[in-house]
C-alpha positions in Angstrom: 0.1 -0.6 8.7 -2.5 1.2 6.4 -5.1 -0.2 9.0 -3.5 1.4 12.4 -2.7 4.4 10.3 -6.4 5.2 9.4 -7.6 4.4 13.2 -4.8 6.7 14.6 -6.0 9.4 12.7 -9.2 9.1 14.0 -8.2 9.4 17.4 -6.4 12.1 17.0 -9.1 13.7 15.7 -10.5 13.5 19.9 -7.1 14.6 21.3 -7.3 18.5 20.5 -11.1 18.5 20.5 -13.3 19.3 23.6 -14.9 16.7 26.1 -18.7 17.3 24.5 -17.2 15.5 21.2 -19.3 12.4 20.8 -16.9 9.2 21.0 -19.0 6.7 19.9 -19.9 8.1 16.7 -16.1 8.9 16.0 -15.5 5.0 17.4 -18.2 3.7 14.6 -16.5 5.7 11.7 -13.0 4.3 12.7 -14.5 0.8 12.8 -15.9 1.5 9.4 -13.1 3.2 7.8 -11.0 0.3 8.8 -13.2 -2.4 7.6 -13.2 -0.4 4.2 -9.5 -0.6 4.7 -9.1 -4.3 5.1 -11.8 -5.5 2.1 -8.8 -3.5 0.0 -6.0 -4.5 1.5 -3.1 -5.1 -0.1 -2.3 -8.6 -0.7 1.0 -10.5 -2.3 1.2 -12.6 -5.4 4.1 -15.0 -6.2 7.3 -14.0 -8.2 8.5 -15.0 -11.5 10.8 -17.9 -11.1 14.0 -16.5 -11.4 15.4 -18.3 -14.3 12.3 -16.7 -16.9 13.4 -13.3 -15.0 17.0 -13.7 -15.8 16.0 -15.1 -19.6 14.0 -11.5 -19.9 16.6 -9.5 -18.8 19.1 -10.9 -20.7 16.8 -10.4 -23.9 16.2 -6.9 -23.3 19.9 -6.2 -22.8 20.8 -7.8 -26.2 18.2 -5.9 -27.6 19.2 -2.6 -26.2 22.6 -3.2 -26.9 22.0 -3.8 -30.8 20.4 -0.5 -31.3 23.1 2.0 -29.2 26.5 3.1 -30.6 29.6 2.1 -29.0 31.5 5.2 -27.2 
């Protein structure tokens, strides 16, 4: 999405401008922008297993609990 975000940009860059723009110099800094883009894309990692999530947010409860007065 970040990818056909930056390369719209750049073409809209042409729409309002006049015919003597030079396309193929706006063309190569799309192509670069996006290649600077996709070396720093964003990429997934895995998850927690759910049960050491669960233990963790059960520990942090407890401990939160201990320290707050009762209303």
């Amino acid at each position: 999405m970040e990818v056909r975000r930056a390369a719209n940009e750049e073409l809209r860059s042409l729409r309002g401008a006049s015919t003597e723009v030079d396309s193929d110099a706006t063309e190569a800094h799309a192509k670069d922008r996006i290649l600077a883009l996709s070396r720093y894309a964003f990429k997934k990692v895995p998850d927690a297993p759910l049960g050491e999530v669960l233990k963790r947010k059960l520990k942090r409860r407890a401990e939160g609990a201990a320290g707050r007065k009762s209303r």
